[in-house]
KOLPALUM-829994 format. One record per residue: residue number from 0; x negated, y negated, z negated of N, C-alpha, C in turn. Coordinates in nm, 3 decimals, decimal comma, always signed. Example, Ala and Ser with C-alpha at 12.3 -4.5 7.8 and 13.67 -1.06 7.14 Angstrom:
REM residues 2
0  -1,319  +0,569  -0,780  -1,230  +0,450  -0,780  -1,320  +0,330  -0,780
1  -1,285  +0,225  -0,708  -1,367  +0,106  -0,714  -1,290  -0,003  -0,787
REM end
This chain:
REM residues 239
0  -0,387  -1,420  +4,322  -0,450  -1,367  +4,444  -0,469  -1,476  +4,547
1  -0,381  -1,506  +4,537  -0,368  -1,649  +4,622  -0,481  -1,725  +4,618
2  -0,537  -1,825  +4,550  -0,630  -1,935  +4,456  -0,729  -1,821  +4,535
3  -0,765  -1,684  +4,479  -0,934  -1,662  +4,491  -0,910  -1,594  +4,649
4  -0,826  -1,574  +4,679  -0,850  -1,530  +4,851  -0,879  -1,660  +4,936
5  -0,793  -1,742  +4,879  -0,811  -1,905  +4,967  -0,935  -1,961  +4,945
6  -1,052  -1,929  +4,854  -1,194  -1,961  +4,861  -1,300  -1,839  +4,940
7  -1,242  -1,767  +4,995  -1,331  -1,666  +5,031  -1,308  -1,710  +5,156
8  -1,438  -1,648  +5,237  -1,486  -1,690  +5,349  -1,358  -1,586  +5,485
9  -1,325  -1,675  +5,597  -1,197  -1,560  +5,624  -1,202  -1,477  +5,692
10  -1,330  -1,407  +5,677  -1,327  -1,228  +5,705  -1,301  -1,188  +5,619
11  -1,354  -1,206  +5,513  -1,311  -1,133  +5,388  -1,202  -1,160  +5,327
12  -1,078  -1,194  +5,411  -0,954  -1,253  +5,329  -0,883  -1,131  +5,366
13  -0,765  -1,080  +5,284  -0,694  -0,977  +5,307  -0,592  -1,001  +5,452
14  -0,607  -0,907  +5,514  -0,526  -0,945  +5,662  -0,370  -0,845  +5,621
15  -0,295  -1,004  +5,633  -0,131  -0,894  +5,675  -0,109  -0,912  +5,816
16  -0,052  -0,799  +5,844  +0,013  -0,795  +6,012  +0,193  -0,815  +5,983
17  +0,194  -0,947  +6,085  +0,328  -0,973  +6,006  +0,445  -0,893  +6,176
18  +0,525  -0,795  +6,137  +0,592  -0,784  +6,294  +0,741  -0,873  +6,284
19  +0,750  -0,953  +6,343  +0,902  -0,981  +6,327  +0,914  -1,050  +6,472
20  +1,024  -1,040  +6,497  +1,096  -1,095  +6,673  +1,160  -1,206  +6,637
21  +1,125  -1,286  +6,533  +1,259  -1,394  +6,522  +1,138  -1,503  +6,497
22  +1,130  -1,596  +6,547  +1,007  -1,675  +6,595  +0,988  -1,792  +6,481
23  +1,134  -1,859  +6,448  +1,137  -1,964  +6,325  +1,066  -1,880  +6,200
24  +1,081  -1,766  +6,142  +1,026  -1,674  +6,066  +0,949  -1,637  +6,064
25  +0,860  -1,608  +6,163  +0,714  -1,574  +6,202  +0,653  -1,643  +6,169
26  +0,703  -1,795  +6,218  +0,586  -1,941  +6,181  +0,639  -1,936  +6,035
27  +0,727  -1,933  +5,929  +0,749  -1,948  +5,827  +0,639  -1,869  +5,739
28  +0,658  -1,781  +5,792  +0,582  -1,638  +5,719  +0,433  -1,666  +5,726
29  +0,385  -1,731  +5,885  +0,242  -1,711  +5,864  +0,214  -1,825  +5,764
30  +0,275  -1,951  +5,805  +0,233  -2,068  +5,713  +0,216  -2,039  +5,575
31  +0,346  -1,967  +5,496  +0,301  -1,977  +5,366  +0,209  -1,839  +5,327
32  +0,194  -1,731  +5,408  +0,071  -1,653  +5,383  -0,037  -1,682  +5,412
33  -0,127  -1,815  +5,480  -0,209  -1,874  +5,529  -0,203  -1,923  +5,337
34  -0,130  -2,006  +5,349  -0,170  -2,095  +5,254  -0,205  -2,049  +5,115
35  -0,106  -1,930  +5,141  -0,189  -1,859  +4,956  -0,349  -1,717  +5,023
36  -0,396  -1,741  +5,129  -0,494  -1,730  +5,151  -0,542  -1,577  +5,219
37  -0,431  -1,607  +5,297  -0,418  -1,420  +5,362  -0,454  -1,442  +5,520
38  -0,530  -1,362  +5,591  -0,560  -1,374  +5,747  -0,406  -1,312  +5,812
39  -0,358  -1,393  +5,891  -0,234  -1,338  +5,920  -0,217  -1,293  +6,082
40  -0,180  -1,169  +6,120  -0,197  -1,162  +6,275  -0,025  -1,085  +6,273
41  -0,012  -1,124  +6,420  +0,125  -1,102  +6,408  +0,177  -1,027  +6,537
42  +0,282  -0,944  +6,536  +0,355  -0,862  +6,658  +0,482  -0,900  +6,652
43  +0,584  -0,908  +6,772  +0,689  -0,906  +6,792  +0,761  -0,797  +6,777
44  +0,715  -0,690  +6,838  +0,790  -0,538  +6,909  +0,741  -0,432  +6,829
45  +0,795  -0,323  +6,812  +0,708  -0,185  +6,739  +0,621  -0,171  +6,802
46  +0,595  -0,131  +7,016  +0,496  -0,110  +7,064  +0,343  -0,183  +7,027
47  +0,355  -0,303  +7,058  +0,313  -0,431  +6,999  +0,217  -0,402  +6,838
48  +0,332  -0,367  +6,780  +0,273  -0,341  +6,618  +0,152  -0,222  +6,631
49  +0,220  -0,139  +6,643  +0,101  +0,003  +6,664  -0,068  -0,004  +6,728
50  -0,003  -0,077  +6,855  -0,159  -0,119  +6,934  -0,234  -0,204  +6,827
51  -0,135  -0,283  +6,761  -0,234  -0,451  +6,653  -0,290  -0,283  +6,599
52  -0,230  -0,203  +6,486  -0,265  -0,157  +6,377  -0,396  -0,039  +6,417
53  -0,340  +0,017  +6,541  -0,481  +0,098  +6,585  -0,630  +0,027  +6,672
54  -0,574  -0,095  +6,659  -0,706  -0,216  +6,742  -0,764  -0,274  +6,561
55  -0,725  -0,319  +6,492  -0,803  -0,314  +6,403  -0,718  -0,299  +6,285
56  -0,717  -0,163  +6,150  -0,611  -0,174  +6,040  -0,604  -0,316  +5,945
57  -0,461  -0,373  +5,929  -0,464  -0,470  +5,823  -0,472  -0,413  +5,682
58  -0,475  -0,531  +5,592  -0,501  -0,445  +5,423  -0,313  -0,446  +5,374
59  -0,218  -0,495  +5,502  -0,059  -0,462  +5,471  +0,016  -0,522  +5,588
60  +0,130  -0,384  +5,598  +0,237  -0,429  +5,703  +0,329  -0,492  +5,648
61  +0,334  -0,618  +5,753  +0,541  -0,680  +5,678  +0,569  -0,638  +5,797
62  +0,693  -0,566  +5,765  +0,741  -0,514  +5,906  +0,875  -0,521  +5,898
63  +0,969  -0,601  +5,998  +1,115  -0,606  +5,994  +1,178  -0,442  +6,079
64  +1,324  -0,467  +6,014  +1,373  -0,297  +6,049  +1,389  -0,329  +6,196
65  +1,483  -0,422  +6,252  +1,531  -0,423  +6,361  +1,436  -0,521  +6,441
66  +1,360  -0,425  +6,538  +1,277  -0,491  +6,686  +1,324  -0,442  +6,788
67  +1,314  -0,494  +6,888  +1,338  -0,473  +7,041  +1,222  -0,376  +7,045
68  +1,265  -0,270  +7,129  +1,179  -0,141  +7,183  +1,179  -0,013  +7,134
69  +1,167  -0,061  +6,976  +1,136  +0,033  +6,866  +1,152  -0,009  +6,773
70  +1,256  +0,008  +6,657  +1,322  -0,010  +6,521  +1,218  +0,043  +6,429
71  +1,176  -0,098  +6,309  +1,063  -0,087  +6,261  +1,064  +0,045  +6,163
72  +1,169  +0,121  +6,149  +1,135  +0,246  +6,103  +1,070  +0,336  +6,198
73  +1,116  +0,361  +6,283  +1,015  +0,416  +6,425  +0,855  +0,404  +6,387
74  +0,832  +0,285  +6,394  +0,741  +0,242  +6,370  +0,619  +0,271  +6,232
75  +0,751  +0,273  +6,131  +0,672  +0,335  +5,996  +0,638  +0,519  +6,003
76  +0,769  +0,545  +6,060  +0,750  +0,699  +6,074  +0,590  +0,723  +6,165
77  +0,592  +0,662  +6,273  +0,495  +0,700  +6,348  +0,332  +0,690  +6,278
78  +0,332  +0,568  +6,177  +0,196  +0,510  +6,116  +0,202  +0,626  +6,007
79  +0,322  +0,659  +5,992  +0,261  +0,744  +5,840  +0,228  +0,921  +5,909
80  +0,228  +0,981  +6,049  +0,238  +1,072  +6,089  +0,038  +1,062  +6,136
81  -0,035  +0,957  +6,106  -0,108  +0,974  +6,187  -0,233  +0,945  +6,025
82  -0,318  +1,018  +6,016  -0,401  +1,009  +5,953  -0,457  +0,908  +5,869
83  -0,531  +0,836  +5,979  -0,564  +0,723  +5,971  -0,513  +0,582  +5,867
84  -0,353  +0,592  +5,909  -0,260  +0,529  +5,836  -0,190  +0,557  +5,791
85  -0,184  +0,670  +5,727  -0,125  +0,717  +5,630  -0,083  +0,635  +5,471
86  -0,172  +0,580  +5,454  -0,166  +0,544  +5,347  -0,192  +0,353  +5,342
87  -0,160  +0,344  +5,410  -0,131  +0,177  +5,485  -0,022  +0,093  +5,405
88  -0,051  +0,011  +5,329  +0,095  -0,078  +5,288  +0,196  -0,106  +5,329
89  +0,302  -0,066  +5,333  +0,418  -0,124  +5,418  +0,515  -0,225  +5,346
90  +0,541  -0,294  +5,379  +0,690  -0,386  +5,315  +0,753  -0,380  +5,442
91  +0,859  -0,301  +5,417  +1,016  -0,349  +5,528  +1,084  -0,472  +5,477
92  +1,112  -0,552  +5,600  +1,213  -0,632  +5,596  +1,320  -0,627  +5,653
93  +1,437  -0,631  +5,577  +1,582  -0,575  +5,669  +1,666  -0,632  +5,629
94  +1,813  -0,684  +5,736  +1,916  -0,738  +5,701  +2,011  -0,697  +5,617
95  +1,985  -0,535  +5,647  +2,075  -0,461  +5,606  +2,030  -0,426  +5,435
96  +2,183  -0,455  +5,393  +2,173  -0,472  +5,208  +2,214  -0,364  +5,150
97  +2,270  -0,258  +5,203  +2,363  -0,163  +5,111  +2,220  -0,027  +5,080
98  +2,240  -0,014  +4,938  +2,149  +0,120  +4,888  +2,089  +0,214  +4,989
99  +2,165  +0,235  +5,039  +2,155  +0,379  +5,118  +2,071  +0,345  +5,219
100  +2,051  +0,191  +5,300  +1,989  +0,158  +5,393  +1,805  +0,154  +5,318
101  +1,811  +0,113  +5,182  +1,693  +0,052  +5,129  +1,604  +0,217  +5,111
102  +1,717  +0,284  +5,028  +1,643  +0,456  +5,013  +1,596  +0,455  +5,173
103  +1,679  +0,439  +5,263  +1,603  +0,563  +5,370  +1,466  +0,476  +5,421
104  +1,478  +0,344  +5,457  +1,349  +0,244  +5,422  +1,234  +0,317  +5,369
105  +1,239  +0,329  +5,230  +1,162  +0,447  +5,154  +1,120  +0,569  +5,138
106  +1,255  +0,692  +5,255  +1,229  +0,760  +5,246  +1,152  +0,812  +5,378
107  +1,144  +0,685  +5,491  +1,030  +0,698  +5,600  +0,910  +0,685  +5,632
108  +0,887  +0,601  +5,449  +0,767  +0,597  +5,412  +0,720  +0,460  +5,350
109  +0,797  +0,362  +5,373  +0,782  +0,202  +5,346  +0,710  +0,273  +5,172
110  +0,665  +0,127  +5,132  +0,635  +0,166  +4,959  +0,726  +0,050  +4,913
111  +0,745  -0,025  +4,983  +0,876  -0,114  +4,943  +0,992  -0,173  +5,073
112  +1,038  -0,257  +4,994  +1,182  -0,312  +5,109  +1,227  -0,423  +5,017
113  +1,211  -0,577  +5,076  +1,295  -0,681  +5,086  +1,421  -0,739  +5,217
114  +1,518  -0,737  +5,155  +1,614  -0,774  +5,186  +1,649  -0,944  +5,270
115  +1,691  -1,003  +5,377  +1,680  -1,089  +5,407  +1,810  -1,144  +5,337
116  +1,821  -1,280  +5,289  +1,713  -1,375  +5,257  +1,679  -1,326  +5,170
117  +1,507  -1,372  +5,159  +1,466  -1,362  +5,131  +1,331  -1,530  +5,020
118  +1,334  -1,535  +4,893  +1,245  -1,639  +4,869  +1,117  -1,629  +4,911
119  +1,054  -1,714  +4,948  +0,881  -1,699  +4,926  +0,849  -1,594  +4,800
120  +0,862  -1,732  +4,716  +0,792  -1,637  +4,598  +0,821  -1,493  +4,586
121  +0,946  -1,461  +4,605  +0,972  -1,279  +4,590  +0,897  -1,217  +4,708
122  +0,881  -1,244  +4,805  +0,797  -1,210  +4,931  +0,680  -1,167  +4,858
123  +0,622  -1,279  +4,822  +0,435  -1,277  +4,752  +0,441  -1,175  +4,662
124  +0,518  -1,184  +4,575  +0,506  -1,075  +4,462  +0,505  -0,982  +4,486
125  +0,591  -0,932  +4,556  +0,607  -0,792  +4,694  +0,448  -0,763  +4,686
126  +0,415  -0,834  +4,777  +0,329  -0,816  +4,829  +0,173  -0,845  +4,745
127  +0,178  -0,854  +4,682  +0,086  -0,879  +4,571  +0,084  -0,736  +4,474
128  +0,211  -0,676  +4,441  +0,241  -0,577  +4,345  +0,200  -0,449  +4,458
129  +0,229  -0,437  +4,582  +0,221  -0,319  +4,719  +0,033  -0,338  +4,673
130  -0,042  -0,426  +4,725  -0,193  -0,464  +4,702  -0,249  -0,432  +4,631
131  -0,176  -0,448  +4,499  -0,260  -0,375  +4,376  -0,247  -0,227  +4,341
132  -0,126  -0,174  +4,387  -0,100  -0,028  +4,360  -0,225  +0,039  +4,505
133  -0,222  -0,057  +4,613  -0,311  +0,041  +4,679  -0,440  +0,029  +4,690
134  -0,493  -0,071  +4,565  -0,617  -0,092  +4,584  -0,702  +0,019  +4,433
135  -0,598  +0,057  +4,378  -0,646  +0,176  +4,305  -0,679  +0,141  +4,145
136  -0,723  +0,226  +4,090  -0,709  +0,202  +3,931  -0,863  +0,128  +3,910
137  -0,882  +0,054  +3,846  -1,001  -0,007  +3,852  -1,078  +0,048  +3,735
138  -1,084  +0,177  +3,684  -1,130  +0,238  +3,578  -1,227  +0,381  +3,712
139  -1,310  +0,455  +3,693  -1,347  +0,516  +3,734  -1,353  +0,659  +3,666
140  -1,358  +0,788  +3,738  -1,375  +0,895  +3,663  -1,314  +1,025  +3,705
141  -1,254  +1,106  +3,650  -1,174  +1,219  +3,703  -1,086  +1,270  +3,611
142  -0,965  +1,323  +3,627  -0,827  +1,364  +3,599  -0,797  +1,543  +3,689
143  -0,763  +1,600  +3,562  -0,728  +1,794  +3,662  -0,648  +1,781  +3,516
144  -0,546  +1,845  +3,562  -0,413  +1,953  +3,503  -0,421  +2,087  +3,603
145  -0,413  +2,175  +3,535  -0,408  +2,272  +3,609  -0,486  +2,324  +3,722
146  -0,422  +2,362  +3,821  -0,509  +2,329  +3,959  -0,525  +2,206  +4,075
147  -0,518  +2,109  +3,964  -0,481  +1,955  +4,043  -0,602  +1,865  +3,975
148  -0,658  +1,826  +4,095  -0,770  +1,762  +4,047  -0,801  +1,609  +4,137
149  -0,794  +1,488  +3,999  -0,819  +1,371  +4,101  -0,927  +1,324  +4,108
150  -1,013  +1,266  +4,188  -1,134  +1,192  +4,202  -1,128  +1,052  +4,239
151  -1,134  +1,000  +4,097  -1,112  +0,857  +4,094  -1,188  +0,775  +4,222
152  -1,323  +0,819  +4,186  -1,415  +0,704  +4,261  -1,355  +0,690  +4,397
153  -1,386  +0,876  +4,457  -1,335  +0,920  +4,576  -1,216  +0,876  +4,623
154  -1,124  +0,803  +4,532  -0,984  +0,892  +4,564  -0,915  +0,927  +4,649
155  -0,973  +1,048  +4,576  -0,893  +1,191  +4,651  -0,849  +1,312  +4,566
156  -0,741  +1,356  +4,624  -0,676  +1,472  +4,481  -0,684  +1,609  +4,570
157  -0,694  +1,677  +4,494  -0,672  +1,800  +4,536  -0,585  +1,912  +4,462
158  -0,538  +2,032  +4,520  -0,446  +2,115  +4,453  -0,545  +2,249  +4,496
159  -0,607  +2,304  +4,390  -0,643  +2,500  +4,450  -0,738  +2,483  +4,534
160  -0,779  +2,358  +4,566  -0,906  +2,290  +4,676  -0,813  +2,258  +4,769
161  -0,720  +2,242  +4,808  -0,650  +2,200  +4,916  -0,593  +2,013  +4,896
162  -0,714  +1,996  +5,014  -0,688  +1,827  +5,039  -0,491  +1,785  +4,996
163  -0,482  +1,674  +4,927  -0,391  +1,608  +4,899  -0,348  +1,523  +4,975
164  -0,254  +1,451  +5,086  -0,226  +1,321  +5,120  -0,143  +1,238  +5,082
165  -0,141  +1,173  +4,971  -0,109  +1,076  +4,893  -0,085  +0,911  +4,943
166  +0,012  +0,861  +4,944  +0,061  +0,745  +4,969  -0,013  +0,654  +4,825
167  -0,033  +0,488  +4,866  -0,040  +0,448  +4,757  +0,032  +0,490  +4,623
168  +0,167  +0,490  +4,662  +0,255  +0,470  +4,491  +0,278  +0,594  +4,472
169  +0,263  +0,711  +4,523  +0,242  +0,833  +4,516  +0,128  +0,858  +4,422
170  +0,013  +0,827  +4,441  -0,140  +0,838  +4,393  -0,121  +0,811  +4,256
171  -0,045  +0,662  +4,223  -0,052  +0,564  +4,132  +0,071  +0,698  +4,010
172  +0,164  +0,730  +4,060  +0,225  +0,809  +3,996  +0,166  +0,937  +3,957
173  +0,069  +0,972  +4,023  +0,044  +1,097  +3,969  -0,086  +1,072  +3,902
174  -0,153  +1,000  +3,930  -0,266  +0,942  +3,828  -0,176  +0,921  +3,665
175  -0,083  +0,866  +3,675  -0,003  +0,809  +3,561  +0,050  +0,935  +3,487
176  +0,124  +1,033  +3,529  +0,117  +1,152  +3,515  +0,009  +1,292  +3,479
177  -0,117  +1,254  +3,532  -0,169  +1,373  +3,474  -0,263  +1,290  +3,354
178  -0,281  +1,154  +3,311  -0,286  +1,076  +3,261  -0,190  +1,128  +3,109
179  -0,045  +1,197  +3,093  -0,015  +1,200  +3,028  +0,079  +1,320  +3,060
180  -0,002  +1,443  +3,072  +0,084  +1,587  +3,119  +0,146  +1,608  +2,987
181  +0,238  +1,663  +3,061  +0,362  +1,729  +2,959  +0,484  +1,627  +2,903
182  +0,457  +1,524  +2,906  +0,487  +1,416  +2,878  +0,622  +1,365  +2,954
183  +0,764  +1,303  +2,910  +0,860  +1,316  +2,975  +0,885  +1,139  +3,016
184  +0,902  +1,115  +3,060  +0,894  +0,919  +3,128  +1,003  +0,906  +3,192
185  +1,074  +0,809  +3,123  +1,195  +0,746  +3,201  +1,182  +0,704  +3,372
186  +1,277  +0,647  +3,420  +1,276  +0,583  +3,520  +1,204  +0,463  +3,536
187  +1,281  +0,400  +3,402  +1,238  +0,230  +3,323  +1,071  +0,277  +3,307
188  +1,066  +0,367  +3,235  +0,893  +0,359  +3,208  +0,794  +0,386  +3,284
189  +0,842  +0,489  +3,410  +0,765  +0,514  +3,491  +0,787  +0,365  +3,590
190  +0,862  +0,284  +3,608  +0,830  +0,153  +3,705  +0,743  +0,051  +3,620
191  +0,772  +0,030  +3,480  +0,677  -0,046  +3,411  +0,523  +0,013  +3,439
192  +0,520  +0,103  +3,416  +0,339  +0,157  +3,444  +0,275  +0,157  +3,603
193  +0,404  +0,249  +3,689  +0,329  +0,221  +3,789  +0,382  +0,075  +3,884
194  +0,497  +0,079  +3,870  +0,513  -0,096  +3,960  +0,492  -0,183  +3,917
195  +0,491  -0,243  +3,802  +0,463  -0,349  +3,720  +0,596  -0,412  +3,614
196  +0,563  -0,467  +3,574  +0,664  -0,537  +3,476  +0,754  -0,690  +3,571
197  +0,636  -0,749  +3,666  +0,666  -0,893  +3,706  +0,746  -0,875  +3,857
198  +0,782  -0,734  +3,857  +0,872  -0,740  +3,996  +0,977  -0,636  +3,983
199  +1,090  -0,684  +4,047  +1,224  -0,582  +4,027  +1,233  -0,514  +4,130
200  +1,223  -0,355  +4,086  +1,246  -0,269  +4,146  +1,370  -0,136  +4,125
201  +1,492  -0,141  +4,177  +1,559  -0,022  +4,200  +1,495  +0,075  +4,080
202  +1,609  +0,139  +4,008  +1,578  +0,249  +3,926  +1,550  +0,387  +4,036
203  +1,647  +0,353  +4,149  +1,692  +0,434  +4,273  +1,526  +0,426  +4,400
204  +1,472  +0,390  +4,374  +1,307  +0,401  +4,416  +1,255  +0,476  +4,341
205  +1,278  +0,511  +4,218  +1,134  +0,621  +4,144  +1,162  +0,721  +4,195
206  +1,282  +0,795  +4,256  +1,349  +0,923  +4,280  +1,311  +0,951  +4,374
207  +1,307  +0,806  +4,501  +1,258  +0,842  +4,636  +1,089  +0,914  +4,621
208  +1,055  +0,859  +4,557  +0,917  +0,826  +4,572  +0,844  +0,979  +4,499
209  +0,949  +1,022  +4,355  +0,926  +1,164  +4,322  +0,896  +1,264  +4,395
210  +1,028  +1,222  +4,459  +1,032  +1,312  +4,622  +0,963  +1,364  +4,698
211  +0,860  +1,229  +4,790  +0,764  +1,235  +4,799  +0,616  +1,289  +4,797
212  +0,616  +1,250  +4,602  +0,501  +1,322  +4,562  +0,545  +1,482  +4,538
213  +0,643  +1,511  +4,494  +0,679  +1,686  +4,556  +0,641  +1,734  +4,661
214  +0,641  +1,681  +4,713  +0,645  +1,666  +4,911  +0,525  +1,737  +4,906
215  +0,432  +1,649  +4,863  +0,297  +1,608  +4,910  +0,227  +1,753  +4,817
216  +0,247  +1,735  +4,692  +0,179  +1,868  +4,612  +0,170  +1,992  +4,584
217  +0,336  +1,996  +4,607  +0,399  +2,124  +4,604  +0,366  +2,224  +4,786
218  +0,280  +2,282  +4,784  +0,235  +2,335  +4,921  +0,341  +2,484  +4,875
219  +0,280  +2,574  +5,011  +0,399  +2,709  +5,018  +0,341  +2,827  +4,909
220  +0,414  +2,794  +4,819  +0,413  +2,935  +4,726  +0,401  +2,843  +4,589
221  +0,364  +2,712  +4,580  +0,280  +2,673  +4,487  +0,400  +2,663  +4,388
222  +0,415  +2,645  +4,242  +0,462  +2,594  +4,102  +0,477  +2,474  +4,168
223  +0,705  +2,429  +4,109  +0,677  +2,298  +4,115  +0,582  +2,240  +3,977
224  +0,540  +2,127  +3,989  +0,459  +2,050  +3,905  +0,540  +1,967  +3,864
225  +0,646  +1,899  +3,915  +0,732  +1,751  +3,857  +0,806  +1,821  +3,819
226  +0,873  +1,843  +3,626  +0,963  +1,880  +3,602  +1,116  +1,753  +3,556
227  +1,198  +1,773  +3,641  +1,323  +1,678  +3,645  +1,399  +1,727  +3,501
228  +1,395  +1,597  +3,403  +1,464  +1,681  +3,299  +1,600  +1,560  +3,288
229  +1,726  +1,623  +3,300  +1,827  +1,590  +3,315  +1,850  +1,462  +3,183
230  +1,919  +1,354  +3,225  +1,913  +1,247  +3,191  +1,803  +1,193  +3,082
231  +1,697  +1,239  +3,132  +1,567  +1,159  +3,051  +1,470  +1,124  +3,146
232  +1,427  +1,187  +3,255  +1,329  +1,174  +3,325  +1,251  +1,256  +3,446
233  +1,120  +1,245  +3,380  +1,046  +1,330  +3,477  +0,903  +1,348  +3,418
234  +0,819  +1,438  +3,425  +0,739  +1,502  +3,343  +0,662  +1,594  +3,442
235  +0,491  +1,594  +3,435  +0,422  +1,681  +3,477  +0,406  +1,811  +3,411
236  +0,444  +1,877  +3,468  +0,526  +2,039  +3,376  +0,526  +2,106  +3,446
237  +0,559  +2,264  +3,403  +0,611  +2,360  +3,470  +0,740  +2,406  +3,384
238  +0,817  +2,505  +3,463  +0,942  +2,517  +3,406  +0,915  +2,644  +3,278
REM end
């Protein structure tokens, strides 16, 4: 991504909005995302962040947890409450290392979370693997199980005609899923298909993210659709 963004002219380069308050890091961050060929604009504060993201959307947030004003979860909660950005890339960056901090990261909406320190290279990949899940399946066409219907080109899903709001890795999972209804998929297999093979991700992320897409499909009265089958997986089913 790097190589062919760094020959394109730089409007057309993918813009990250980088938020972080720690200034040696900021310049770190923009330098080596400059150099593998990304437009980089940057905020200190959550307030700060929101105004960048509603003055013009980037194609991904790096966003650290802890800012002065507003704690970059604040911040994610608020982007994912509003239409518009709903479905916006996020990478959290946070000091904080223990599980429970990374789930709730995820469960405010981030689609990922790196841990400080942090390498370059694991940064990029991040962020390279977030890019491709939200830039969509590069096959065109349409997908329905039941009363669930996706529109590739469009994409947009629907349930009974009722609009869907789908997060990138949400989308990517249930594309993958009605892709292969009935069908029961590990943890391991569902991150190989939809996260990739070239980045490590938490077995403890597919669950959040199930979640999620429950969230999102399952409206009031409806059949769950994700059937949880005890130490094997998860499966587009009914019970």
């Amino acid at each position: 991504m790097g190589t062919r963004s760094a020959s394109l002219p730089e409007s057309q380069r993918p813009t990250i909005l980088v938020v972080e308050d720690e200034a040696p890091l900021l310049t770190l961050l923009r330098y080596n995302l400059e150099k593998q060929g990304f437009r980089v604009e940057e905020a200190t504060d959550g307030p700060e962040a929101l105004i960048r993201v509603a003055e013009a959307k980037p194609d991904l947030l790096l966003l650290d947890w802890m800012l002065p004003a507003m704690s970059g979860l604040e911040v994610c909660r608020q982007l994912r409450r509003r239409p518009e950005t709903r479905d916006l890339p996020i990478i959290m960056v946070t000091a904080r290392t223990e599980e429970a901090d990374a789930v709730r990261a995820l469960d405010t909406g981030a689609d990922d979370h790196i841990g400080k320190p942090f390498t370059i290279e694991a940064l990029l990949a991040r962020i390279r693997a977030v890019m491709r899940r939200a830039a969509g399946p590069a096959s065109k066409g349409a997908l329905a199980w039941q009363d669930i219907a996706m529109d590739q080109d469009a994409h947009r899903v629907t349930r009974g005609g009722r609009s869907l709001h789908l997060g990138p890795t949400e989308y990517r999972l249930l594309e993958f899923f009605l892709q292969h209804p009935g069908r029961v998929f590990s943890r391991e297999q569902l991150l190989d298909a939809v996260w990739g093979r070239d980045i490590h991700v938490e077995l403890r992320t597919v669950d959040v993210h199930i979640r999620r897409l429950r969230k999102a499909v399952n409206g009031e009265g409806d059949a769950d659709v994700i059937r949880t089958v005890r130490s094997a997986g998860y499966a587009l089913d009914v019970e």
